[in-house]
N, C-alpha and C positions, 0 to 999 in steps of 0.2 A: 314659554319660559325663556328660552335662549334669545328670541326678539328682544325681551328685557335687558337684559344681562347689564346692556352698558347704560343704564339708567338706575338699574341695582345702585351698582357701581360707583356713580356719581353721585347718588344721593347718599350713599353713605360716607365719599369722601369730602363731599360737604361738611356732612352732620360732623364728623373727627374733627375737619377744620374750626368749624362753629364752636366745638366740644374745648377744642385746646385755645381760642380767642377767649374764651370763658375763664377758662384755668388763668390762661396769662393776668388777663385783667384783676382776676383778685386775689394772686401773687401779688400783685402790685399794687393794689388799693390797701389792701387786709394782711399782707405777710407780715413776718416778724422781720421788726428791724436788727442786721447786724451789725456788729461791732469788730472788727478786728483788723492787728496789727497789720501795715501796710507800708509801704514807700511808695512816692511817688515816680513815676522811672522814664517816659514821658508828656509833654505836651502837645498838641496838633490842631491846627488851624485849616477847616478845609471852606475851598470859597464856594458858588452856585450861584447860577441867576436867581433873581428873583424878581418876577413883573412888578409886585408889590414896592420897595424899592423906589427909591429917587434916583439912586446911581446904577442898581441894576443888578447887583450884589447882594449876596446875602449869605455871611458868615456862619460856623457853625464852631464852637468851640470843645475840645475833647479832651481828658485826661488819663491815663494809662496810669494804673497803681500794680505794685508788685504784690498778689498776696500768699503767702505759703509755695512760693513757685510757681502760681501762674496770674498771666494777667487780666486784670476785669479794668475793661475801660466804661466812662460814665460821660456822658455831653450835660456840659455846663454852662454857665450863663459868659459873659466876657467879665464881668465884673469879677466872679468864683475864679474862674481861667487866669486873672491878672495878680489873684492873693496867692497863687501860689508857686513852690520852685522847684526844677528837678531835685531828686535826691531826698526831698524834705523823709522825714518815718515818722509816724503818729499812729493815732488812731481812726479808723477809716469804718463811718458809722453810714449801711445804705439799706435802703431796702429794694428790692427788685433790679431795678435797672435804673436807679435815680440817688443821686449822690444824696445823702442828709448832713454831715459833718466830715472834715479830717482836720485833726488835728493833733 
């Protein structure tokens, strides 16, 4: 039994891992969409190679909203990234980890 132990171990922090990629994913597919009050408070632009890439670059666009006191940031397209301004308050409709609306 003790020979085992750290194969125990490992196979069940696998399974937890596997257990919670599961959870996340249909959070994300299948959760409820919310809705609520938010500002926007900032923007951020971070760079990366990328082989893929003609120049080598490859942008990532991110938005930071204020909501009830704390912040939930969301990666956006550059086109979403360019409609909008600090400061802006609306409403801020997302589900999981993926923006759906603000406005």
């Amino acid at each position: 039994m003790p020979e085992y132990l750290g194969a125990y171990i490992g196979a069940a922090v696998t399974i937890l891992w596997f257990i919670g990629m599961l959870v996340w994913f249909f959070r994300r597919q299948y959760g409820r969409t919310k809705s609520v009050k938010a500002t926007l408070v900032n923007k951020q632009v971070t760079q990366s190679f990328s082989k893929y890439s003609a120049s080598g670059k490859s942008y990532h666009y991110y938005l930071t909203f204020l909501i009830n006191g704390k912040r939930r940031s969301f990666q956006v397209s550059e086109f979403s990234y360019n409609g909008y301004r600090k400061g802006e308050t609306g409403t801020l409709k997302y589900k999981g980890d993926r923006l759906i609306d603000f406005s």
